[in-house]
N, C-alpha and C positions, 0 to 999 in steps of 0.2 A: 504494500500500500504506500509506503514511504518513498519508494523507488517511482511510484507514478505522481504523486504529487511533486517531488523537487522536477520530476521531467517537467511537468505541468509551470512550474517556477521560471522553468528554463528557457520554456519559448516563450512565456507572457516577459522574459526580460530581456528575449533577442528579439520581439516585435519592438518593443518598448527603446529600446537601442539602437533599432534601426532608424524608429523614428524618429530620432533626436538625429541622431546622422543626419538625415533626410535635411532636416530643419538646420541644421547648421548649415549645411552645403548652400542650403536654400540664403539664410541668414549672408553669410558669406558672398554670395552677390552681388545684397546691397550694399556691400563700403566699395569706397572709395581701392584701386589697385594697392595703391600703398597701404595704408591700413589693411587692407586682404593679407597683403605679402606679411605684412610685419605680426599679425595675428598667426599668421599658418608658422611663419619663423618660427616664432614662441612659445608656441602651445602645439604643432605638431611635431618639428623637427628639434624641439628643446635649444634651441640658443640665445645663448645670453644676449641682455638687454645691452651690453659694450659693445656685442660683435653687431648685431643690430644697427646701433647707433651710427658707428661707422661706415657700413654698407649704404645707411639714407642721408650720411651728413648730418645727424641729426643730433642732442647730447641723449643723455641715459632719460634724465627730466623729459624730455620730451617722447622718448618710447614710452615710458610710465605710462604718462597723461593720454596716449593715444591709447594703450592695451586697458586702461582703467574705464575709458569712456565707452573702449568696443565692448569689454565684458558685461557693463552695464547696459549696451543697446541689446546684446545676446539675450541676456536674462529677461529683458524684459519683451522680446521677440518670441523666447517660450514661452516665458506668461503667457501672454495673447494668445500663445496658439494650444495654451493648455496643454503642456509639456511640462509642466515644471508647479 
C-alpha cells in the first residue's frame, strides 16, 4: 500500500514540476535578454555574481539589484498563475 501511495506522490510532484518549469521558461521570456542571461547565469549555471558583473560591465551592486527585482517579478508571476 505504501509503495503505491509515495508512486502516487511521485507523479503529483513530477506534474507539479513540470509545471513550474513550464512557467519559468514561460516567465523567462518576459525580461528583458540581459536580465534573461544574467538570471539563467545565476541560478542555472551557478556563477558568481563577480564573474557576472564583468561579463555585463556591470558592478556586483548592480547584479544584486537586477536578480532581486527578477526573483521578485518570478514569485509573483507564480502567484498569478497559482503555482506557488
Amino acid at each position: 500500500m505504501e509503495e503505491c501511495i509515495s508512486n502516487k506522490d511521485n507523479v503529483e510532484n513530477t506534474v507539479i514540476s513540470k509545471e513550474i518549469g513550464v512557467a519559468i521558461n514561460d516567465f523567462l521570456k518576459t525580461l528583458s535578454e540581459r536580465d534573461r542571461n544574467i538570471f539563467i547565469r545565476r541560478y542555472f549555471y551557478a556563477e558568481n555574481s563577480e564573474k557576472i558583473a564583468k561579463q555585463y560591465a556591470l558592478t556586483v551592486n548592480n547584479i544584486m539589484v537586477i536578480l532581486t527585482r527578477t526573483r521578485a517579478k518570478l514569485k509573483n508571476y507564480l502567484m498569478e498563475g497559482e503555482l506557488i
